[in-house]
PDB file with one MODEL, atoms N, CA, C and O in Angstrom:
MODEL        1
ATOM      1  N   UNK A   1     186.129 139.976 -71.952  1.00  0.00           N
ATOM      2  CA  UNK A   1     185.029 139.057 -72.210  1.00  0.00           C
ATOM      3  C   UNK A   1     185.364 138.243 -73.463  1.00  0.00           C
ATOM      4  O   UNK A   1     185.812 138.694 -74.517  1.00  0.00           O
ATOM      5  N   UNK A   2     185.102 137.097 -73.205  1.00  0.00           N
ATOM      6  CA  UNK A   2     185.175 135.917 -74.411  1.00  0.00           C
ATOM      7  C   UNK A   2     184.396 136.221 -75.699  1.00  0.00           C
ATOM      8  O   UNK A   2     183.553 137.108 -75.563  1.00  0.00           O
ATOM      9  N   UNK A   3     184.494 135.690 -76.885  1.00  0.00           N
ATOM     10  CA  UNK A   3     183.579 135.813 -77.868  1.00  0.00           C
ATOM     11  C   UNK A   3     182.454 135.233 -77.546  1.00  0.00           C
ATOM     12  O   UNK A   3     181.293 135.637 -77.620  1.00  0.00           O
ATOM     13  N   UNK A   4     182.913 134.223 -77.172  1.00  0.00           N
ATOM     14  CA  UNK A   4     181.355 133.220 -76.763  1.00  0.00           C
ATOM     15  C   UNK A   4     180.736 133.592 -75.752  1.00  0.00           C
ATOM     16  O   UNK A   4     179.675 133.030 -75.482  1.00  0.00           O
ATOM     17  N   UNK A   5     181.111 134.378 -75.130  1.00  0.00           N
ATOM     18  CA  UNK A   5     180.164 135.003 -74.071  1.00  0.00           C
ATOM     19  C   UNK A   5     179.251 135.832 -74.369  1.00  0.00           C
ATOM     20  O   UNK A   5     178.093 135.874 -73.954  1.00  0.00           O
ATOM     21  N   UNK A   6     180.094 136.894 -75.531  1.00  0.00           N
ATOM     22  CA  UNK A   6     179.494 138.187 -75.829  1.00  0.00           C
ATOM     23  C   UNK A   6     178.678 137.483 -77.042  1.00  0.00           C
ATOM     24  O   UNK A   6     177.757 138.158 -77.502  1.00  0.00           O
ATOM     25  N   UNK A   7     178.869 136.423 -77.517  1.00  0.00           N
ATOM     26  CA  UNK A   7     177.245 135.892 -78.235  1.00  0.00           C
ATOM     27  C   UNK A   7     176.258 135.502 -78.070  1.00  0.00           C
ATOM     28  O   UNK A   7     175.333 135.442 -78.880  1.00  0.00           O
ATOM     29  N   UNK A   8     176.296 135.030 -76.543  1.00  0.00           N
ATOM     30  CA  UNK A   8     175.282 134.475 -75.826  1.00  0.00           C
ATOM     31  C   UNK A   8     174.403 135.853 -75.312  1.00  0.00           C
ATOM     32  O   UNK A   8     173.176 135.763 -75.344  1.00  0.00           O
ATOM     33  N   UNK A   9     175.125 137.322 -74.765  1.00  0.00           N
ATOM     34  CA  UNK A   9     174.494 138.190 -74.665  1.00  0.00           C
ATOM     35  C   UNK A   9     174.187 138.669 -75.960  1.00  0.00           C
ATOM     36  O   UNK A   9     173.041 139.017 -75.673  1.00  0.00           O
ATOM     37  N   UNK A  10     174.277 138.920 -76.971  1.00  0.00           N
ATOM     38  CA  UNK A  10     173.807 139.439 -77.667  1.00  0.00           C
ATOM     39  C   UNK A  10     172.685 138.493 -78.385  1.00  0.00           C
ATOM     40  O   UNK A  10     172.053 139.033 -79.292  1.00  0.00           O
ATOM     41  N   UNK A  11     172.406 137.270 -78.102  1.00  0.00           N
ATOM     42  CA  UNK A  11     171.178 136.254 -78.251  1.00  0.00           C
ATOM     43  C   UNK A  11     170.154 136.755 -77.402  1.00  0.00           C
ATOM     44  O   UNK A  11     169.008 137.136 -77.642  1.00  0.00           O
ATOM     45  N   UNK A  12     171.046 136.640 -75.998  1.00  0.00           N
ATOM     46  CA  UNK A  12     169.423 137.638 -74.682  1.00  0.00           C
ATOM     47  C   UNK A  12     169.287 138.253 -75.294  1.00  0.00           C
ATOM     48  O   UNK A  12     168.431 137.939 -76.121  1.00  0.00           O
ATOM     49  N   UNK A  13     169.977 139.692 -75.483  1.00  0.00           N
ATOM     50  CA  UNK A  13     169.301 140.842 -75.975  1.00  0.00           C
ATOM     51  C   UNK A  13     168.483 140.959 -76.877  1.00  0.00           C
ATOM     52  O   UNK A  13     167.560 141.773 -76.901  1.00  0.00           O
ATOM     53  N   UNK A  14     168.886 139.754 -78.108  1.00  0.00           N
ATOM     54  CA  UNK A  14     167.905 139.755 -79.465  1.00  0.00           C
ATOM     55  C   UNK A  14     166.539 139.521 -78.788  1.00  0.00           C
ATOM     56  O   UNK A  14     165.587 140.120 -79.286  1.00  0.00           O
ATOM     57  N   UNK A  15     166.249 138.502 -77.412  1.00  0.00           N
ATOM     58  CA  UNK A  15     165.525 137.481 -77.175  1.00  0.00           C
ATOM     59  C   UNK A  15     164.574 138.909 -76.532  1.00  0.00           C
ATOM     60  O   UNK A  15     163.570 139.364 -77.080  1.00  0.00           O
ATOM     61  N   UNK A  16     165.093 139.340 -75.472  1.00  0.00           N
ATOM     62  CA  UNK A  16     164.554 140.406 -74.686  1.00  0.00           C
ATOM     63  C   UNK A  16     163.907 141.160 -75.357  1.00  0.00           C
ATOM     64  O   UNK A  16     162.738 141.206 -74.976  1.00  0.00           O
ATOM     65  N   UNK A  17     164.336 142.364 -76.977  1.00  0.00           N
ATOM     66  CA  UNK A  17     163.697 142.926 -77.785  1.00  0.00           C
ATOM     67  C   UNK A  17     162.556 142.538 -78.403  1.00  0.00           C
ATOM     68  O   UNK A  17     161.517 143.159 -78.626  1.00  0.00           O
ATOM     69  N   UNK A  18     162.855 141.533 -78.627  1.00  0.00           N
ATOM     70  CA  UNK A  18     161.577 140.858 -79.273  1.00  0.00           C
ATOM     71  C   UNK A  18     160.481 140.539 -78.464  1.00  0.00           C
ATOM     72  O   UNK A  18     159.339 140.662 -78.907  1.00  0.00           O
ATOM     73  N   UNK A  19     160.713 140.115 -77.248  1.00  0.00           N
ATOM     74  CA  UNK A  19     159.548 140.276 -76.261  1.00  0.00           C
ATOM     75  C   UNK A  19     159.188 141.460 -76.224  1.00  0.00           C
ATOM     76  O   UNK A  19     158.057 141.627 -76.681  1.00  0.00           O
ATOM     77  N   UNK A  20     159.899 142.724 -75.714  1.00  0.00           N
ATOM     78  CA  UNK A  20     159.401 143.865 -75.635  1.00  0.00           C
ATOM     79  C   UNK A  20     159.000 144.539 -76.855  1.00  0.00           C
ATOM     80  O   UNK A  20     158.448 145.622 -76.660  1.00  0.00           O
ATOM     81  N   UNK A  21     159.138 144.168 -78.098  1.00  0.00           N
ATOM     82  CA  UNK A  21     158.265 144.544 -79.066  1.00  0.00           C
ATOM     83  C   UNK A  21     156.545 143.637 -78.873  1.00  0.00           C
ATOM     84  O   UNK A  21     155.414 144.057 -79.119  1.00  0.00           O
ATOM     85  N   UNK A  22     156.848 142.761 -78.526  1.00  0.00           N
ATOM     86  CA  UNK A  22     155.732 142.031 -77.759  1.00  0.00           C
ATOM     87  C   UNK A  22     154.990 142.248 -77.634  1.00  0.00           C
ATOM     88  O   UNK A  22     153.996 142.086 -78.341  1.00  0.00           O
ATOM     89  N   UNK A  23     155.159 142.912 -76.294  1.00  0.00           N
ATOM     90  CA  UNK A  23     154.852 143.939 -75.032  1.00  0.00           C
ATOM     91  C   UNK A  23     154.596 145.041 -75.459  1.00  0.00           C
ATOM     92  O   UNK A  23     154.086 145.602 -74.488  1.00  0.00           O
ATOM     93  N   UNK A  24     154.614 145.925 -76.502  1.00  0.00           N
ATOM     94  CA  UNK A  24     154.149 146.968 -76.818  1.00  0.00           C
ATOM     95  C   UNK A  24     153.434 147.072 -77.990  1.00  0.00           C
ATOM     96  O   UNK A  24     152.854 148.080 -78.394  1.00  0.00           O
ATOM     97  N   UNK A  25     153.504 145.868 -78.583  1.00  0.00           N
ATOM     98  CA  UNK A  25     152.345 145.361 -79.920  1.00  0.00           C
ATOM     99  C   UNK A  25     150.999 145.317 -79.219  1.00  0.00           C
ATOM    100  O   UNK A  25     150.149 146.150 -79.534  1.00  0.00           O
ATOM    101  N   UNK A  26     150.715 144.288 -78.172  1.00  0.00           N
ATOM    102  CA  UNK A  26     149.826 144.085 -77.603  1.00  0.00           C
ATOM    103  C   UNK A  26     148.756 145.504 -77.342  1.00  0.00           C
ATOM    104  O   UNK A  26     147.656 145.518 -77.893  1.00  0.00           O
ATOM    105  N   UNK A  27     149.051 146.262 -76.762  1.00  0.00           N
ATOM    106  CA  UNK A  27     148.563 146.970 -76.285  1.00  0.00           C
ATOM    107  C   UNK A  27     147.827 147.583 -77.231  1.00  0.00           C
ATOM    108  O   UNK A  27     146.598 147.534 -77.288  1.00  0.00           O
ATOM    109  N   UNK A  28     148.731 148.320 -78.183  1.00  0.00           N
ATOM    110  CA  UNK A  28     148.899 149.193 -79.289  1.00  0.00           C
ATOM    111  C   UNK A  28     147.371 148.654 -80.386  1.00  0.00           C
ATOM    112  O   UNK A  28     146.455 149.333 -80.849  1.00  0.00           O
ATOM    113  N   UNK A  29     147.667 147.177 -80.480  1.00  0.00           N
ATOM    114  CA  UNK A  29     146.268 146.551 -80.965  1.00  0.00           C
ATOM    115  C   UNK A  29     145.143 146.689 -80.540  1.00  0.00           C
ATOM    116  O   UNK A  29     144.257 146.288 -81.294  1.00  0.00           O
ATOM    117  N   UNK A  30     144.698 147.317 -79.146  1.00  0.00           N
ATOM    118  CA  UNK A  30     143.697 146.794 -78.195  1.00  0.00           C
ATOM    119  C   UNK A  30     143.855 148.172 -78.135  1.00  0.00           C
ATOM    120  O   UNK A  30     144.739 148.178 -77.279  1.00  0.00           O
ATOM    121  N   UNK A  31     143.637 149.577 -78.443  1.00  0.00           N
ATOM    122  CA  UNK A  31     143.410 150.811 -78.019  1.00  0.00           C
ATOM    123  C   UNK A  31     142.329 150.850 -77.724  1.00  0.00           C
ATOM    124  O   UNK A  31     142.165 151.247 -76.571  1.00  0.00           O
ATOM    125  N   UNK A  32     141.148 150.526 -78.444  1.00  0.00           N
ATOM    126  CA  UNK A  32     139.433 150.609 -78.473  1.00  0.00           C
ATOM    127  C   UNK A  32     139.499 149.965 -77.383  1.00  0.00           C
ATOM    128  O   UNK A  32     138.802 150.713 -76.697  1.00  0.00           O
ATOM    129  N   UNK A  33     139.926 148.829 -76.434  1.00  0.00           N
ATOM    130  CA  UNK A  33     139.723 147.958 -75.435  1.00  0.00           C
ATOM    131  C   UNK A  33     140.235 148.919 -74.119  1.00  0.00           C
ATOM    132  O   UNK A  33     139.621 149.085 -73.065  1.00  0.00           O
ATOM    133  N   UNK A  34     141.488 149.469 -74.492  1.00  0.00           N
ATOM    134  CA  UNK A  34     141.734 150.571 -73.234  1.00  0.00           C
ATOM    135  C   UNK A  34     141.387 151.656 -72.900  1.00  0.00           C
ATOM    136  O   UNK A  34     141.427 152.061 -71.739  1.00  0.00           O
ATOM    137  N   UNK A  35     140.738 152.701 -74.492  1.00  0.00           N
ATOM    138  CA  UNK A  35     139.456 153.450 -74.505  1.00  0.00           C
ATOM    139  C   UNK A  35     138.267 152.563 -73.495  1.00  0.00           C
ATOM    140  O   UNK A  35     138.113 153.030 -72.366  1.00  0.00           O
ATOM    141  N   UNK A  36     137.742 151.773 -73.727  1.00  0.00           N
ATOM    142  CA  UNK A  36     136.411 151.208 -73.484  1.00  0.00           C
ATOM    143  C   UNK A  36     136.807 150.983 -71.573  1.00  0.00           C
ATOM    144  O   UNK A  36     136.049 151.524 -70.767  1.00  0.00           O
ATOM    145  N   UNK A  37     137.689 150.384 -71.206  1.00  0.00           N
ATOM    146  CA  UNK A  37     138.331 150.202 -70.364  1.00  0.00           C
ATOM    147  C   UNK A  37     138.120 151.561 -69.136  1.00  0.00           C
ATOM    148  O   UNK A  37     137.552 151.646 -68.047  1.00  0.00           O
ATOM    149  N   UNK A  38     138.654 152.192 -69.721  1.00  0.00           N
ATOM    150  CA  UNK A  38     139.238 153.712 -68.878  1.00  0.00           C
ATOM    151  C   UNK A  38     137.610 154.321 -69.177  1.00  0.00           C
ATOM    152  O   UNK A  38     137.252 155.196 -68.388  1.00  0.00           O
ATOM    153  N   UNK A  39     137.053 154.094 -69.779  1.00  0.00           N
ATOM    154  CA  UNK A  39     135.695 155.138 -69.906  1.00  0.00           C
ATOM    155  C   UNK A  39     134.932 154.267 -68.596  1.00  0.00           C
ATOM    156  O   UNK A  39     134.302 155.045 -67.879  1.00  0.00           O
ATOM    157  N   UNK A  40     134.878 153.169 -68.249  1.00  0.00           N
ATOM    158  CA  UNK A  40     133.738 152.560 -67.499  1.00  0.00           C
ATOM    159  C   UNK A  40     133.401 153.232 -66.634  1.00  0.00           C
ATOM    160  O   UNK A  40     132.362 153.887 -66.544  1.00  0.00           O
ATOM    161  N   UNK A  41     134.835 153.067 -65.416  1.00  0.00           N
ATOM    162  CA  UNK A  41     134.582 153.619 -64.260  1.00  0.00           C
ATOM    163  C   UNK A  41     134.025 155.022 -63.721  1.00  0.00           C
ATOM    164  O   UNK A  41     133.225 155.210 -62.805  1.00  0.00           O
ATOM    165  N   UNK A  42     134.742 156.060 -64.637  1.00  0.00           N
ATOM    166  CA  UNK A  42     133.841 157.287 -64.144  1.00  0.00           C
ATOM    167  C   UNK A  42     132.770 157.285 -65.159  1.00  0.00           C
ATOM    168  O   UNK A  42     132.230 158.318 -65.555  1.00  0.00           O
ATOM    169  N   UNK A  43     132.395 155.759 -65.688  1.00  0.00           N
ATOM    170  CA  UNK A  43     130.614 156.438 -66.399  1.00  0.00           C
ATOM    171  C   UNK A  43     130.624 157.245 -67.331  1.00  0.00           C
ATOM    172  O   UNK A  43     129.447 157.549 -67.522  1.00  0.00           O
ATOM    173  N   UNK A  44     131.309 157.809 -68.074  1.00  0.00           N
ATOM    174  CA  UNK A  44     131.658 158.740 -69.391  1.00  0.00           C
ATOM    175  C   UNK A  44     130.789 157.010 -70.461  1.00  0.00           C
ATOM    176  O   UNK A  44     131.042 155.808 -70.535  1.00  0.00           O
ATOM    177  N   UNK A  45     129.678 158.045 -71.098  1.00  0.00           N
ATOM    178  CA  UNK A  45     129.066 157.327 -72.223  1.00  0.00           C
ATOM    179  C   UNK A  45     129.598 156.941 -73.446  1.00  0.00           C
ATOM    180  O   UNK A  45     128.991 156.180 -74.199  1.00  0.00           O
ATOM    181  N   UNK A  46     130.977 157.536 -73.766  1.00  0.00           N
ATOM    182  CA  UNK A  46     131.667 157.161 -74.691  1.00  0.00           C
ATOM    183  C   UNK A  46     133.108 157.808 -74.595  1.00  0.00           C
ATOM    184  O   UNK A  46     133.629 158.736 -73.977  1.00  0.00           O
ATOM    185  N   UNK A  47     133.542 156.721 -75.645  1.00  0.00           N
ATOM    186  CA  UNK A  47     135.131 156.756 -75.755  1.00  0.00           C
ATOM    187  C   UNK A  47     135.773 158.105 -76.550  1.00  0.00           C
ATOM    188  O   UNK A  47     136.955 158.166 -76.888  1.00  0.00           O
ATOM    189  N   UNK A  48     135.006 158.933 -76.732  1.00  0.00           N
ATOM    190  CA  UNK A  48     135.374 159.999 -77.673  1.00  0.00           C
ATOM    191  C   UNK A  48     135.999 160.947 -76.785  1.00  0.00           C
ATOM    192  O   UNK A  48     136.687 161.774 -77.384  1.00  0.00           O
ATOM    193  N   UNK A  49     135.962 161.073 -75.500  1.00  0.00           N
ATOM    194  CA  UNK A  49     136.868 162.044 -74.806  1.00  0.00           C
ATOM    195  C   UNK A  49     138.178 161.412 -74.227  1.00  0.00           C
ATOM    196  O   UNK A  49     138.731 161.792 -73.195  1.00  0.00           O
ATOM    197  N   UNK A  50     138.507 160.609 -74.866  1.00  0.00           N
ATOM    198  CA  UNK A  50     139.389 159.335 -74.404  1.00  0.00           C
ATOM    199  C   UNK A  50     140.684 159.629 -74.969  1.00  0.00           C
ATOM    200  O   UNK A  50     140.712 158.868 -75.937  1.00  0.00           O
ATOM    201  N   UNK A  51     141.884 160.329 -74.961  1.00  0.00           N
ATOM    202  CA  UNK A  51     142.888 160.490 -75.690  1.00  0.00           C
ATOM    203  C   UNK A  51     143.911 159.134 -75.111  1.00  0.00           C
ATOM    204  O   UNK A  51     144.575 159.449 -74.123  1.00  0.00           O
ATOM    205  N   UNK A  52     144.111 157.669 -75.610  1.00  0.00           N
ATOM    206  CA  UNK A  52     145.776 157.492 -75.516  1.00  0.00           C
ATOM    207  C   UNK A  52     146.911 157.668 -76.028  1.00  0.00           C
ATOM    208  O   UNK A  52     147.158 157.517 -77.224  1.00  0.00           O
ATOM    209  N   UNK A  53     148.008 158.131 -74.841  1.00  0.00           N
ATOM    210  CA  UNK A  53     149.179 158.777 -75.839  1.00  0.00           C
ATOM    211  C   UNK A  53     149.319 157.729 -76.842  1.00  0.00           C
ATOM    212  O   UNK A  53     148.835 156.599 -76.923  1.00  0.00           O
ATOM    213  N   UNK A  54     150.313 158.575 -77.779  1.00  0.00           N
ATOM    214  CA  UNK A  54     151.322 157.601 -78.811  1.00  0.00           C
ATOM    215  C   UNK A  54     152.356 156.452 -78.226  1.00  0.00           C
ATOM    216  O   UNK A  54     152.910 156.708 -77.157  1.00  0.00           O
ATOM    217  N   UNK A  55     152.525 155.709 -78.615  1.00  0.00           N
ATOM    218  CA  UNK A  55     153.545 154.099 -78.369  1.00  0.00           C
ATOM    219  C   UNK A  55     154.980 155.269 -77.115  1.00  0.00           C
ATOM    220  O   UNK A  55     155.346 155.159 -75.945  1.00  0.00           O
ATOM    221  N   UNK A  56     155.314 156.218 -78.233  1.00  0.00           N
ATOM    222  CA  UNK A  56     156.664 156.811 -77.605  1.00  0.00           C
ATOM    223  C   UNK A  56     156.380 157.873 -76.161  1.00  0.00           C
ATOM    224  O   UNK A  56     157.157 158.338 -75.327  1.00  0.00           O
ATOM    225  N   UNK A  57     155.288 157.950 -76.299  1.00  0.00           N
ATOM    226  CA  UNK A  57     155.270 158.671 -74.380  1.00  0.00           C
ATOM    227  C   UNK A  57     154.776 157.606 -73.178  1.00  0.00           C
ATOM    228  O   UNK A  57     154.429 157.889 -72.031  1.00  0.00           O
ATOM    229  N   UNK A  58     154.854 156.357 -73.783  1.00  0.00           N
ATOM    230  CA  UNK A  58     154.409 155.489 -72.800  1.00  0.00           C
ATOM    231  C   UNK A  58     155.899 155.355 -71.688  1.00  0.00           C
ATOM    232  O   UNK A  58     157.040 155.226 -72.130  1.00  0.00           O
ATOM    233  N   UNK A  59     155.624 155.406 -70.518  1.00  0.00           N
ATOM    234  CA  UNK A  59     156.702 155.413 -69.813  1.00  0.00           C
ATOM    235  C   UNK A  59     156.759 153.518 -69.252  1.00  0.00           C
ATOM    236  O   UNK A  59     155.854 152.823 -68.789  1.00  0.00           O
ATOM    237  N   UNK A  60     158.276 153.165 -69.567  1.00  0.00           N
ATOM    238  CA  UNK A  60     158.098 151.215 -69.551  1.00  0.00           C
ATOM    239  C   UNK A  60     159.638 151.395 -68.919  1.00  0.00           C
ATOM    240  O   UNK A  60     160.398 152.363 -68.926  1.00  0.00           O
ATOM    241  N   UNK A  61     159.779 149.935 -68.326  1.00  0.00           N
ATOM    242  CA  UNK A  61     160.616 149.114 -67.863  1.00  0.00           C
ATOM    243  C   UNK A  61     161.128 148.490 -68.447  1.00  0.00           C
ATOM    244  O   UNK A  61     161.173 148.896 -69.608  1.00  0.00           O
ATOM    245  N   UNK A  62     161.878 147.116 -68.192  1.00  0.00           N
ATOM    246  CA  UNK A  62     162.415 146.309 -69.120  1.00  0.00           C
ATOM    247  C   UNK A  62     161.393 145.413 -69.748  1.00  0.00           C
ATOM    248  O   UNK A  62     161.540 144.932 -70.872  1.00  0.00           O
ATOM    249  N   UNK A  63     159.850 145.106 -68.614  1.00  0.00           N
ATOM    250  CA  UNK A  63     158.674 144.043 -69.021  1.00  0.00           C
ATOM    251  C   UNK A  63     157.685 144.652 -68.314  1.00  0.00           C
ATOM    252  O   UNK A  63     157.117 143.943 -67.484  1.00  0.00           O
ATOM    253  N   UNK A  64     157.126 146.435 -68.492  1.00  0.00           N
ATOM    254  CA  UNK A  64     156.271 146.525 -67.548  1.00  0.00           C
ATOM    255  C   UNK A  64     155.967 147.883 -68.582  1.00  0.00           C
ATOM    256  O   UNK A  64     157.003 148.153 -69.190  1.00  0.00           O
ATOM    257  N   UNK A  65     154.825 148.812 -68.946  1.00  0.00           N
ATOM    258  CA  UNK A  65     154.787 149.485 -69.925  1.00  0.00           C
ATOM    259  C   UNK A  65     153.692 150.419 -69.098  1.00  0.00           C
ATOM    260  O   UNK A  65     152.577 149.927 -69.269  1.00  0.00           O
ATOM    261  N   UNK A  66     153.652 151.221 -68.528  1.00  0.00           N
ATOM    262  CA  UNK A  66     152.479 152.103 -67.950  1.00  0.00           C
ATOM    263  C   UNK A  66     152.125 153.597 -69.185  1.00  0.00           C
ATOM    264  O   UNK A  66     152.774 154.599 -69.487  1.00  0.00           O
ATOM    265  N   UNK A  67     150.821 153.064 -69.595  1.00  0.00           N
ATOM    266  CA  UNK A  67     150.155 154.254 -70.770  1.00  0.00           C
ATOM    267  C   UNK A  67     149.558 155.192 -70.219  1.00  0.00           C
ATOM    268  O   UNK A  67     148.716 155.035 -69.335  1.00  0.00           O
ATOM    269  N   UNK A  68     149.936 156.312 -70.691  1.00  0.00           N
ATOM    270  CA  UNK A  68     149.459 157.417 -70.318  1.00  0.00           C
ATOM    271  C   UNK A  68     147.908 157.707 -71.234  1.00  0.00           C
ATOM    272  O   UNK A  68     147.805 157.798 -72.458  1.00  0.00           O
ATOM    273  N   UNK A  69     146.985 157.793 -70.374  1.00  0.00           N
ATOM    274  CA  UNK A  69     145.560 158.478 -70.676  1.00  0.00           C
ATOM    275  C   UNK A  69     144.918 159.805 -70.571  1.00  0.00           C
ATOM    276  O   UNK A  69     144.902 160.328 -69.456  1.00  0.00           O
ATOM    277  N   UNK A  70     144.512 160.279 -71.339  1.00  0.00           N
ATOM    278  CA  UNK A  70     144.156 161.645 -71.277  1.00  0.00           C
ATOM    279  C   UNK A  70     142.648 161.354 -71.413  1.00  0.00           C
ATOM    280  O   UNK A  70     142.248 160.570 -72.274  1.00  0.00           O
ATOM    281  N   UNK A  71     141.515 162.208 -70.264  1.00  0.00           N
ATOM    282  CA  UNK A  71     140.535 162.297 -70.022  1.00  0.00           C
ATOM    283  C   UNK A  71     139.728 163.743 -70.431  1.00  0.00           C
ATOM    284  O   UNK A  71     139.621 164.637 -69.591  1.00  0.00           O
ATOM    285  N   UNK A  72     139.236 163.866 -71.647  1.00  0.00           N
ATOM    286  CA  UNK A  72     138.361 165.115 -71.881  1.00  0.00           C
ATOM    287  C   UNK A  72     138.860 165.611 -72.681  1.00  0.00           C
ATOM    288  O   UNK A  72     138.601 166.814 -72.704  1.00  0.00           O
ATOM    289  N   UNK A  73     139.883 165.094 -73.861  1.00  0.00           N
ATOM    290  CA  UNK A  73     140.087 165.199 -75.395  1.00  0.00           C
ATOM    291  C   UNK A  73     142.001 165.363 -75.179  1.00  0.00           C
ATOM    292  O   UNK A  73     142.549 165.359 -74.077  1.00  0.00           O
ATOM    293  N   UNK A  74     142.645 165.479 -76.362  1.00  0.00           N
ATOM    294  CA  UNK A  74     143.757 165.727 -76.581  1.00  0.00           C
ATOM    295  C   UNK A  74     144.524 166.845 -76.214  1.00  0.00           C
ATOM    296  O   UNK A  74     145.714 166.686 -75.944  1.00  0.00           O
ATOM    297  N   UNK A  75     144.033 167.883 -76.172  1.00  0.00           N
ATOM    298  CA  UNK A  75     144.996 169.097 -76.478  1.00  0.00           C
ATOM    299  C   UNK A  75     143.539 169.854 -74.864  1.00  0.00           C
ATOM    300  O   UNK A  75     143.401 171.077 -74.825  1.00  0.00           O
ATOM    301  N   UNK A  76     143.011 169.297 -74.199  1.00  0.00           N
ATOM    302  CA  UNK A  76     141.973 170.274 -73.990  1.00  0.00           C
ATOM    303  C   UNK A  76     142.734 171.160 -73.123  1.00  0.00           C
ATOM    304  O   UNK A  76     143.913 170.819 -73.220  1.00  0.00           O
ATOM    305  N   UNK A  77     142.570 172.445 -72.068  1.00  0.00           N
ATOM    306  CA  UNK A  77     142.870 172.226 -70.943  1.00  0.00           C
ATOM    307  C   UNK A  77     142.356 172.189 -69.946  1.00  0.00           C
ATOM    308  O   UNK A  77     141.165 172.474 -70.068  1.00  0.00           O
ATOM    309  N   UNK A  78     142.717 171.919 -68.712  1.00  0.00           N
ATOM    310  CA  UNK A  78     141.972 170.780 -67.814  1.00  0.00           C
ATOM    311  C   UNK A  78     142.237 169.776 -67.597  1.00  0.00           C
ATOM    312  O   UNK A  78     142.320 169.415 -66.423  1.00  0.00           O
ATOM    313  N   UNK A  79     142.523 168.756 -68.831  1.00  0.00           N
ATOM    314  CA  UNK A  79     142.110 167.254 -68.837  1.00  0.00           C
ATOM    315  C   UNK A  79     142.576 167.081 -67.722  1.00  0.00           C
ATOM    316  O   UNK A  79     143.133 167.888 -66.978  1.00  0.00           O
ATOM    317  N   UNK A  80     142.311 165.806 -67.561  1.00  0.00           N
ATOM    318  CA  UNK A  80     142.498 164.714 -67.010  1.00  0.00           C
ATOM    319  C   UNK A  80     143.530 163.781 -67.273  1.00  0.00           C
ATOM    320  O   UNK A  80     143.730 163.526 -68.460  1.00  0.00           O
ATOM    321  N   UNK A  81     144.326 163.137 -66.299  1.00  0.00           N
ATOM    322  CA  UNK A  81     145.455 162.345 -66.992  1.00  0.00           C
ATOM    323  C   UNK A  81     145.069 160.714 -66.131  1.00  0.00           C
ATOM    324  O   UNK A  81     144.127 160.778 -65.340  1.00  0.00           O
ATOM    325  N   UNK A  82     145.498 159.866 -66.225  1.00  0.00           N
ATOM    326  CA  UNK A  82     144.749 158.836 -65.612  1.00  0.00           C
ATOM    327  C   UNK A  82     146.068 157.787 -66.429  1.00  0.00           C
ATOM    328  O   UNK A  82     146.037 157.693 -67.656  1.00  0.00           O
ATOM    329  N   UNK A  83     146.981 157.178 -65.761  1.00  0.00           N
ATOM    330  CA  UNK A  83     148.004 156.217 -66.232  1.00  0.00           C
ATOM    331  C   UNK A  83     147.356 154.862 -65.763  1.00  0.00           C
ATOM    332  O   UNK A  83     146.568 154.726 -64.827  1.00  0.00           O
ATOM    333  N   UNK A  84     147.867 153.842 -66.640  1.00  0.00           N
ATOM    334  CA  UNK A  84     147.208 152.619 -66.934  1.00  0.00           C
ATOM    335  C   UNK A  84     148.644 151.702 -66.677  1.00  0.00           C
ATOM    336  O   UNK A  84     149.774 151.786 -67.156  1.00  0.00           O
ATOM    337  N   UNK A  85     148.099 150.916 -65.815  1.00  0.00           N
ATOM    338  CA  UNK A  85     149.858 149.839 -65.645  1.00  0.00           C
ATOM    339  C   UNK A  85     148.976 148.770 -65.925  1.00  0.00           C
ATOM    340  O   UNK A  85     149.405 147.618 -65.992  1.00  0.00           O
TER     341      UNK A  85
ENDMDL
END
C-alpha cells in the first residue's frame, strides 16, 4: 500500500471515530429521556426502577448502538432486561 493511500485511510478512520463518539455522546446525554422512554409502556409510575447499563456494556456496530435496560433496579434478581436499538 502507498503512503497516500494509507493517509486517506487513516483520515476515514479519524472521520468514522469521531462520528461514533457521536453516536455514543448522544445517548449518554439523554439517559432521563431513555429512563422516561422505557418506563411508559409497561406503565411503571417512575423511572426509579429503571437501571441503564454503563456506555461499555452497550453492545454497537460500526453506526448502530443497542442499550441494554434493566427493569426493577440494578443488582435485583428477577429483573427484567429490555434492549433499546
Amino acid at each position: 500500500m502507498l503512503a497516500k493511500e494509507k493517509e486517506t485511510d487513516i483520515l476515514d478512520e479519524l472521520s468514522n471515530h469521531a462520528q461514533r463518539v457521536k453516536l455514543f455522546n448522544h445517548p449518554s446525554q439523554h439517559i432521563h429521556v431513555i429512563k422516561y422512554l422505557t418506563a411508559h409502556p409497561p406503565g411503571l409510575e417512575s423511572t426509579e426502577e429503571i437501571y441503564v447499563a454503563d456506555q461499555e456494556d452497550w453492545v454497537h456496530g460500526s453506526f448502530n448502538v443497542c442499550i441494554l435496560i434493566h427493569i426493577g433496579g440494578h443488582n435485583a434478581g428477577g429483573r427484567k432486561e429490555r434492549p433499546l436499538k
